[in-house]
C-alpha positions in Angstrom: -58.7 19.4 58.4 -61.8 19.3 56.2 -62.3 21.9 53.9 -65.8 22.7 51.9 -65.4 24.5 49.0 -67.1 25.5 45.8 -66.0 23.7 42.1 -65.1 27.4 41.1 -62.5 27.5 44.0 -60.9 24.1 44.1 -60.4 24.6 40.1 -58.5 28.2 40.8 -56.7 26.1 43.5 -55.8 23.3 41.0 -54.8 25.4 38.2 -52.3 27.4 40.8 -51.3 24.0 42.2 -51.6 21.1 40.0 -50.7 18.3 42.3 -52.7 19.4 44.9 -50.3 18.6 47.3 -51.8 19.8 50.5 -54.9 17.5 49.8 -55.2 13.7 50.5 -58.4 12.9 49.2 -61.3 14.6 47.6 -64.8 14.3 47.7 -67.1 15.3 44.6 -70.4 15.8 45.8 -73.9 16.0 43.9 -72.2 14.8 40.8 -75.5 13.9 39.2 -76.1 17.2 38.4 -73.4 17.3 35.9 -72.3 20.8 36.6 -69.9 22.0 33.8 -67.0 22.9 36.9 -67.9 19.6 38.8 -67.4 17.6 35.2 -64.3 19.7 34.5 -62.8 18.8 38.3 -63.3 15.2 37.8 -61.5 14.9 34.6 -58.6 17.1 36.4 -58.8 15.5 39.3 -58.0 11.6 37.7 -55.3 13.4 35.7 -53.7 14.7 39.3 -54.1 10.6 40.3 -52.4 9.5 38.1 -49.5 11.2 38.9 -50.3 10.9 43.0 -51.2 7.4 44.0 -51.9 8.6 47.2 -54.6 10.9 46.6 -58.2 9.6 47.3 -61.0 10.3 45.1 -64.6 10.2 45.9 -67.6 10.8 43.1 -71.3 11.0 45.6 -74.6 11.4 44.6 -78.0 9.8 45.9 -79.0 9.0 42.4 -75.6 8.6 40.4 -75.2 6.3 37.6 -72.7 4.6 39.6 -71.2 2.1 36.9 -70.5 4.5 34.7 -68.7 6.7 37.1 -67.0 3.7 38.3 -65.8 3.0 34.8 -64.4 6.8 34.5 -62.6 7.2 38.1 -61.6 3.6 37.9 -59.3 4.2 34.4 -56.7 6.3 36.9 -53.9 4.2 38.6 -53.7 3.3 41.8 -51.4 1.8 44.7 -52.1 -1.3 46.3 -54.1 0.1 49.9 -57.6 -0.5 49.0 -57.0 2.1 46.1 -57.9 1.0 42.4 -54.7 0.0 40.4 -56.7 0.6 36.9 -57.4 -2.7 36.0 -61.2 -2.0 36.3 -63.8 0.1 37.4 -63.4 2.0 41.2 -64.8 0.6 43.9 -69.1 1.3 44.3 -69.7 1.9 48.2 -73.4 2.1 48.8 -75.2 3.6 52.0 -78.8 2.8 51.9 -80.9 5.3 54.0 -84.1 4.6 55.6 -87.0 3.9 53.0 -90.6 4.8 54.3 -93.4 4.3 52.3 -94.5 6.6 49.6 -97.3 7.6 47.6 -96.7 9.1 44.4 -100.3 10.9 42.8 -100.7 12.5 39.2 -102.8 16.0 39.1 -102.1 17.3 35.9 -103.6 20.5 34.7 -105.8 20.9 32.1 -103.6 22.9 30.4 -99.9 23.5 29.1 -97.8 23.8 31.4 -95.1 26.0 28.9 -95.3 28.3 26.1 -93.8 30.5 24.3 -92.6 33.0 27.1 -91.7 30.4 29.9 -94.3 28.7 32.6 -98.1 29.6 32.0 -99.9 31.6 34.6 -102.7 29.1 34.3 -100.2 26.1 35.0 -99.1 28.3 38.3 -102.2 29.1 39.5 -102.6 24.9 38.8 -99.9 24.4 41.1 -100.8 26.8 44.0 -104.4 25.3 43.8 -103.3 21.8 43.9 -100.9 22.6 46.9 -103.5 24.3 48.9 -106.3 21.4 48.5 -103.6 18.6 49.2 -102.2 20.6 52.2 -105.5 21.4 53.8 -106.4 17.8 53.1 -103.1 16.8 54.9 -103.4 19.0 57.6 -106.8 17.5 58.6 -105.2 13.9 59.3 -101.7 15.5 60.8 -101.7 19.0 62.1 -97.4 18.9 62.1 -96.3 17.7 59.0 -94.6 20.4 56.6 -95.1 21.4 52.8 -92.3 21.4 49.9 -93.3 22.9 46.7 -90.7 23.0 43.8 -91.0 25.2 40.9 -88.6 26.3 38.2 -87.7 30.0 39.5 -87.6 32.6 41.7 -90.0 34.4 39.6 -92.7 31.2 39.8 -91.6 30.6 43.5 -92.9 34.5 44.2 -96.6 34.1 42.4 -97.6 30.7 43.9 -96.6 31.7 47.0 -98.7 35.0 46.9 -101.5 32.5 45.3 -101.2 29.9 48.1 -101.3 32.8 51.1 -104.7 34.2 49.2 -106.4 30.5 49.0 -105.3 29.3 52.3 -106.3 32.7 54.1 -109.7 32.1 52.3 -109.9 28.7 53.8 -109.3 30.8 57.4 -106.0 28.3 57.4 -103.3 29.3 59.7 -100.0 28.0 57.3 -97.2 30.2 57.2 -95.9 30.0 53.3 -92.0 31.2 52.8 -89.9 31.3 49.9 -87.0 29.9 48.6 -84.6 30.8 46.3 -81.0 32.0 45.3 -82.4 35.5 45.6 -83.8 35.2 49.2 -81.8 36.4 52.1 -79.9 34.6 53.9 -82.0 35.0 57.1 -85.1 33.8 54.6 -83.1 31.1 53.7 -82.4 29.9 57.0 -85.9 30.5 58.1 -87.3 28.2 55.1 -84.8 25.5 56.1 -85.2 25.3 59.9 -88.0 23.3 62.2 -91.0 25.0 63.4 -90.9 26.7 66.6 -93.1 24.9 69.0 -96.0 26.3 69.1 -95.9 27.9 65.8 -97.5 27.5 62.2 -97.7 24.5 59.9 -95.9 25.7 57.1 -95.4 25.3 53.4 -92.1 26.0 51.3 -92.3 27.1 48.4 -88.7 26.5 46.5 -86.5 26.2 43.2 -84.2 22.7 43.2 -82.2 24.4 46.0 -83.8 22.4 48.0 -84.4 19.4 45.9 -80.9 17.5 47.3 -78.4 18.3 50.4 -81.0 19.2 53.1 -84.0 18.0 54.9 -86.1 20.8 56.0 -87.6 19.5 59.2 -91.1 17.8 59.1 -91.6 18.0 55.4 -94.4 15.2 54.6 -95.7 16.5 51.3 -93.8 17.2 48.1 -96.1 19.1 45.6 -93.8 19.4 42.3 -94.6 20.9 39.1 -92.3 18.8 37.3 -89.7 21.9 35.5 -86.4 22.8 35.9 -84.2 25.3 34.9 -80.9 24.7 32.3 -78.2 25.6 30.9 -78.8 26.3 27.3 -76.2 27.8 24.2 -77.6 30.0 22.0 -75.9 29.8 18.7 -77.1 32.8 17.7 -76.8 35.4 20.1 -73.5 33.2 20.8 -74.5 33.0 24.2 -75.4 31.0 27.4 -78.9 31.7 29.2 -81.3 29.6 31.0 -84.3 27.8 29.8 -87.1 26.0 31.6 -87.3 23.0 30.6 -89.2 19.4 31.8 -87.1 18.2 34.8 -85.3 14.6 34.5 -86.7 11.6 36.2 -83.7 11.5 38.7 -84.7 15.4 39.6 -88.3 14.1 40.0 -87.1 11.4 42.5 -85.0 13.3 44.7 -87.9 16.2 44.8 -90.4 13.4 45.7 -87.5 11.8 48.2 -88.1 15.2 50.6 -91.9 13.5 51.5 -90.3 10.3 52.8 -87.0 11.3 54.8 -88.5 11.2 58.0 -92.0 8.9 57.9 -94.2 7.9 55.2 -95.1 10.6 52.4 -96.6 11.5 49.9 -96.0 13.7 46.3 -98.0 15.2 44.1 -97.2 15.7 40.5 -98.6 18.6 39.0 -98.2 16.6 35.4 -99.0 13.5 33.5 -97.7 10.7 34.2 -96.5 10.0 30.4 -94.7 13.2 30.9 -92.3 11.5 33.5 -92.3 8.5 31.3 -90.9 10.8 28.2 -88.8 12.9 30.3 -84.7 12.2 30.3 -83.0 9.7 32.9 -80.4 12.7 34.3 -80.2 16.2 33.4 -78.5 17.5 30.4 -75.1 18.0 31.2 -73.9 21.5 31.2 -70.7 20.5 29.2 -72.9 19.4 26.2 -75.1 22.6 26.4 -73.4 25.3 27.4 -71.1 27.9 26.3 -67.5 26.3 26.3 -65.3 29.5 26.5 -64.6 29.5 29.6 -63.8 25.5 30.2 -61.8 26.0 26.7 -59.6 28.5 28.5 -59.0 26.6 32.1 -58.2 23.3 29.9 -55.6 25.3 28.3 -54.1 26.4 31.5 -54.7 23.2 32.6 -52.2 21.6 29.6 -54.9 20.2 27.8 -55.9 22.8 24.7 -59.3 21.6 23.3 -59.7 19.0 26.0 -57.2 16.5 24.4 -56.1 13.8 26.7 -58.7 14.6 29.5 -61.2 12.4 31.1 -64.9 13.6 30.3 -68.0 11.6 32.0 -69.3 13.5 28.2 -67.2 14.3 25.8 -67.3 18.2 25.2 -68.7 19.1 21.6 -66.0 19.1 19.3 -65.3 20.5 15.7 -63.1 19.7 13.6 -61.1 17.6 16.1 -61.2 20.6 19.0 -63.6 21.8 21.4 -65.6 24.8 20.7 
């Protein structure tokens, strides 16, 4: 049997059953995102190892720093059947996909695209003309190929879709434009992530990072992206998580612009400069080194480990005076 689950419920499951004993192997998915829960798993989960030589442990991710998490999963004991016995890092297994060609273009605006309350209306509208003209110029050589276009939140994802159905109705353009986001529907979800009907609509998505990595929407050819995300951020003085839009990582901006080129050549558009993506981190920030701790402090506790001593951190959680806070 293979079960999918969420981080939150495999670490209930592990703190009710720390050897994890009706499980042979797990598999980590999307580690790259560095997902306080995910980081918090993988540290349990070479602990539970190294007690169970039989259990199989699997970190994935299209664009995971692999030696590193080689060097972390590998420190864990293991038997002799194909397993890592610790005396270096895990084994790498690579599965290259099929790479078509494609063409990365800089439109930045004139603008900023951030001030002091969040994304700039002018950096939107920006984005929802530079979509349109790229589309329409798109659509011209292929009538079927598909739109993807990422922004930060549900909030942004609303207004340039509302923008793009007013400049592509002006342009007497038949494109159906959908949304999505955590807030959508599930039926809107769906919709957004299936193929056309035949006979129906080109269409354009317009989406937060949900669908940046683990799905191809059907026929997507053109990846407009504005270049922000949305993180996890402490604030020391509200004493408080929230989250903040920020300047998405260079891994974020090459899975976005992956979407154009899973099924035929593609092509993204970034809405930005390209000395932005030059200055912009390798990986996003990891939520263990930005977020409010509380809550890990208390499951490492359960756990056995109080402050995190003893545990296996891909980053160490911020620590004072010797404990983490």
């Amino acid at each position: 049997m293979i079960e999918f689950v969420t981080p939150g419920i495999l670490l209930r499951r592990l703190l009710a059953d720390p050897g994890l004993e009706t499980a042979g192997a797990v598999i980590l998915d999307e580690v790259h995102e560095r997902g306080l829960e995910t980081d918090l798993l993988l540290g349990m989960l070479i602990e539970v190892r190294e007690l169970r030589e039989d259990l199989t442990l699997v970190a994935m991710s299209a664009t995971l720093d692999a030696p590193r998490f080689a060097a972390l999963i590998g420190g864990a004991g293991e038997g002799t059947s194909g397993k890592h016995d610790g005396g270096g890092p895990a084994p790498v297994v690579d599965c290259p996909s099929a790479l078509h060609p494609l063409t990365v273009d800089w439109a930045a605006a004139a603008g900023p695209r951030l001030d002091g309350r969040g994304v700039t209306r002018a950096f939107l509208d920006h984005v929802a003309d530079t979509a349109a003209s790229s589309y329409t110029d798109t659509l011209a050589a292929d009538p079927d190929i598909h739109a993807l276009v990422f922004l930060p939140g549900a909030w942004e994802v609303s207004y340039v879709a509302s923008r793009l159905r007013a400049r592509l109705a002006a342009r007497a353009r038949d494109v159906e434009v959908l949304e999505l986001h955590g807030q959508a529907s599930p039926a809107e979800q769906d919709r957004a992530v299936s193929g056309r009907e035949p006979g129906g609509s080109p269409r354009i998505i317009v989406s937060t990072a949900l669908a940046e990595s683990s799905l191809t929407v059907p026929g997507v050819r053109l990846v407009i992206d504005a270049g922000l995300s949305r993180e996890l951020r402490r604030d020391a003085g509200r004493g408080m998580s929230g989250l903040v839009t920020v300047s998405c990582s260079r891994a974020s901006a090459e899975q976005r612009a992956g979407r154009a080129a899973r099924q035929g050549p593609g092509r993204v558009v970034r809405c930005y400069e390209h000395k932005a993506y030059g200055a912009a981190p390798a990986h996003p920030t990891p939520e263990i080194a930005a977020a409010d701790l509380t809550g890990a402090a208390l499951v490492l506790a359960c756990w056995g480990s109080p402050g995190g001593r003893g545990s296996h951190f891909r980053t160490p959680a911020p620590r004072r005076d010797g404990r983490c806070h």
